[in-house]
C-alpha positions, 0 to 999 in steps of 0.5 A: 500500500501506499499513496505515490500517484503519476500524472496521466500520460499525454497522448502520443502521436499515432505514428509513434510507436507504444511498446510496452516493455516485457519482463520476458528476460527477468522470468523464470524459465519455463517450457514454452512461454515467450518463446516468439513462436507457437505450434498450433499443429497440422504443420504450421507455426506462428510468431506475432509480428509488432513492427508495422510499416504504414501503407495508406492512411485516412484522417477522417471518419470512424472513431472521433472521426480521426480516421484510421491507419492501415499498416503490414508486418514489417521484420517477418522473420525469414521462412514465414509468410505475411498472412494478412494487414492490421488497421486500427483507428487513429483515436488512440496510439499505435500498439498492434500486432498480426500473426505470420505463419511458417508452414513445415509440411508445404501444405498448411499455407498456399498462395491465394490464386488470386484477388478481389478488390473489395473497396477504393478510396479514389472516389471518395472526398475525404482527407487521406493520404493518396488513395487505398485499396484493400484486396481479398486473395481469392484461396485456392479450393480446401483453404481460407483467407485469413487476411486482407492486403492494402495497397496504394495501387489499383494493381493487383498485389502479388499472389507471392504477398500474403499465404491462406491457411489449410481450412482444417487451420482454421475457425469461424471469426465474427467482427470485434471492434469498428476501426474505420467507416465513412457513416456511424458504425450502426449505419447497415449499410456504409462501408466499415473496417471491423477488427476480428476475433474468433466467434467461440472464445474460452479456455476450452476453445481454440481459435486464434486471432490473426490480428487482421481486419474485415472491409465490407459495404453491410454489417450484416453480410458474412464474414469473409474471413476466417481466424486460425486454430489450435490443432494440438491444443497444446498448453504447452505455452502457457506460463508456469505458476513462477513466471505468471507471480512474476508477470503479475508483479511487473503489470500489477495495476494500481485501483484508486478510490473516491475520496468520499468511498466508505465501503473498501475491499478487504480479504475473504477470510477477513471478511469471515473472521470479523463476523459474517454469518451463513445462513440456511434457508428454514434455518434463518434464526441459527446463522453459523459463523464461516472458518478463516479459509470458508472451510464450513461453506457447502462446497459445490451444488449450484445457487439453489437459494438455500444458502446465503452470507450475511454480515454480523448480527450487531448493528455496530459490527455491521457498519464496521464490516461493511467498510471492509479493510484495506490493510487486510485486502488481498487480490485473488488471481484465476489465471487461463488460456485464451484465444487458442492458448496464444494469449494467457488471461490473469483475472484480477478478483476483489472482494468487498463486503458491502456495495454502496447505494447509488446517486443519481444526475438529473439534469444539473440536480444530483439525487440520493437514491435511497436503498437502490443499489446498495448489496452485501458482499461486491465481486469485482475483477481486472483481466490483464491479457498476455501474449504468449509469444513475447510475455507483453501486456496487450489489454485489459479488461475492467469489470462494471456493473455486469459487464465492462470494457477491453481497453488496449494498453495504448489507451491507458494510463500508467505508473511505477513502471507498467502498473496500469492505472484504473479507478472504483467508481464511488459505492459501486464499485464499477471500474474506469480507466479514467477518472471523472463521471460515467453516466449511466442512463441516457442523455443527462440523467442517470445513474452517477459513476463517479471516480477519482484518484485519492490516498484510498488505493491498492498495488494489486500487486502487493497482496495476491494470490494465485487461487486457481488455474485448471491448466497448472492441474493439482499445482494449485490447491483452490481455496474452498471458499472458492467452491461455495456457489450460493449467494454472498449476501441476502436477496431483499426486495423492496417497493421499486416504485416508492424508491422512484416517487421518493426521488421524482417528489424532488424534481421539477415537473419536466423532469419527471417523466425524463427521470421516469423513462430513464429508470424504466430501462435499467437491469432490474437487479439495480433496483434491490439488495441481492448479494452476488455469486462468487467467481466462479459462477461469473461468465467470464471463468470460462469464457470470455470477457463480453 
């Protein structure tokens, strides 16, 4: 713990390159690790290419309307073949990658027969940089594209450019990000430059990202593309429990409080040994208390509602263990392979006896919502994502209100070195990269997420520990507080529409109905105290971050 605190970075440039250091030459050794290449079986290999040269560029339209840039791996190590371009906005710094494949048997990869112009910029009156042309290969019969080519040329690139992957290489893609377009990106029927990432994403499935993108004329037409897959389904390159405690020390992030936050994390046993209570449903008057490691807790079934925890009895020890204790709090780390084992993701777990009650803006009127909001027992997470290849940190993952946010290391902000910086919002606890309000609702009326930097904030890597990570096997021995699958604090309903009318009393008569329509569209669960499931009911133990 402590209280040092860096100035946010200015923003660079989008020709200046960002590349976070790796702590790869201080790691412990392992197998496979942050070799630089990765086997995905049938023959073929893969490196991630990070030198890009730039081939054309609009400064117009897409994100911010800043335009995009489009750029091909530059320093492809000799024996592999460029599989395809990356593009990304101009909105933020250049930190890409795309993957180069070498093929070993002289079938994983063949050169497309030909190609087809997807799009010209030569009609178009827009600010850029001479005029661009992105092509598809056509591949031969049995094998898929798995990237577009850029070009300044209305010649066809050479069929020597870029290699299409063995179909049995590859999986189905779907379109991630909106890099570039000449409308908005919900316009059906605009061109637009998506990012691609594989359709099923988990820790049991295989898709590999290729780092390229998709142009098309419609959102809805089929991808054109596909993404690689992991044949082996070799785990061989994911780290080894000394070198994930090493990455996490090296990328740990910093979370800062608000300074008016009352309700801190603590630790699980911290929170079982100052008090809190299991209850079983017909047994509500015998509550039990919890051993140190959650050792008393019913261990597996499924949140059946026969179990439930609840913070201490006393009033006066109710109010102390709802502002938990950051001395006491410690980090629970799930690490898992993603993406086809190309990429290692180290979720950040953090545990707070009580989630506070929300606020909400109308207008230029700032309203205490009573009850609304407030639950005992708050999980939140930060997913750090890891390249496999290099040991680099590409992105990261803030939790909030049941969902979140990627954001590429480029857009945030850092200290001490690689320590990302992210922010609780104010009694909910959701995640930011940046400090200031988030609005959640439409317009200007919501529900407040207010963040800030103060002297309340923790080095996630100060206090952490590794709690599970299936692919290690027997190494890791999970907490059985872990396993307990009902609910971390009691579900109470209570009369939504007083809460509303209570609020509505305070605003002038336009308002009401504006605050009304607002309060209409948020998720239910807002609207009473039901405590969470513990992590590893959360979606995203399995799969994906969404």
């Amino acid at each position: 713990m402590g209280n040092k605190a860096s100035a946010t970075k200015e923003a660079l440039p989008i020709d200046t390159s960002f590349k976070l250091p790796s702590p790869l030459p201080s790691l412990p050794q392992g197998e496979g690790f942050g070799n630089g290449v990765i086997n995905l079986g049938g023959g073929l290999q893969v490196c991630q290419v990070v030198s890009l040269s730039k081939i054309w560029a609009t400064n117009e339209g897409g994100p911010d309307n800043l335009g995009a840039t489009f750029f091909e791996p530059s320093q492809v190590p000799q024996g592999f073949s460029m599989l395809g371009c990356y593009s990304q906005p101009n909105n933020r710094k250049l930190h890409g990658w795309v993957l180069a494949g070498k093929d070993e048997t002289g079938e994983a990869l063949k050169k497309p027969i030909d190609y087809t112009l997807v799009w010209s910029s030569g009609s178009l009156q827009i600010k850029q940089e001479g005029i661009g042309y992105i092509w598809l290969p056509t591949p031969p019969d049995g094998y898929k594209a798995l990237g577009c080519v850029v070009t300044t040329s209305p010649e066809k690139p050479s069929l020597e450019k870029v290699r299409c992957a063995r179909s049995d290489l590859t999986d189905d893609c779907q379109v991630d990000k909106w890099i570039w377009g000449q409308g908005k990106e919900s316009d059906p029927n605009g061109f637009n430059v998506f990012s691609l990432r594989p359709s099923n994403r988990g820790t049991q499935a295989m898709g590999v990202s290729v780092g390229t993108f998709v142009a098309q004329d419609t959102t809805s037409a089929s991808i054109s593309l596909a993404c690689l897959k992991n044949i082996d389904s070799d785990l061989s390159c994911m780290p080894t429990l000394d070198q994930v405690q090493a990455i996490f020390q090296a990328y740990s992030p910093w979370i800062y409080f608000h300074p008016d936050e009352a309700y801190l994390p603590s630790s699980a046993s911290w929170y079982f040994t100052n008090g809190a209570l299991l209850y079983k449903k017909d047994e509500e008057s015998a509550p039990v208390p919890i051993e140190p490691t959650g050792s008393s807790l019913p261990q597996g079934g499924s949140n059946d509602g026969l179990y439930w925890l609840d913070l201490p009895k006393e009033e006066a020890e109710r109010e102390r263990v709802k502002r938990g204790d950051l001395q006491a709090c410690q980090v629970y780390l799930h690490i898992k392979p993603m993406l086809g084992a190309t990429f290692t993701d180290i979720v950040a777990w953090l545990f707070y006896p009580f989630n506070g009650p929300s606020r909400a803006k109308v207008d230029l009127i700032n309203v205490p919502l009573g009850k609304t909001g407030q639950h005992v027992g708050d999980w939140e997470h930060v997913t750090l994502r890891i390249s496999n290849f290099n040991g680099q940190l590409r992105a990261i993952y803030l939790s909030a209100h049941s969902g979140g946010t990627w954001y590429d290391a480029s857009e945030l902000e850092f200290q001490t070195g690689n320590k990302a910086v992210t922010y609780s919002s104010l009694n909910g606890h959701a995640m930011y990269a940046k400090p200031g309000l988030v609005l959640q609702g439409s317009g200007n009326i919501g529900i407040r997420n207010d963040t800030a930097k103060s002297e309340k904030f923790i080095d996630t890597g100060a206090r952490f520990s590794v709690v599970a990570a299936e692919y290690m096997g027997s190494s890791i021995i999970e907490p059985p507080w872990l396993n307990y699958l009902r609910k971390w604090g009691p579900n109470i309903t209570y009369d939504i529409a007083e809460e509303v009318a209570t609020v509505e009393n305070l605003l002038p008569g336009k308002l009401k109905s504006a605050f009304d329509k607002v309060v209409k569209s948020l998720p239910r669960e807002i609207f009473g105290e039901d405590g969470p499931t513990g992590p590893k009911l959360k979606r995203n133990w399995t799969g994906d971050e969404v």
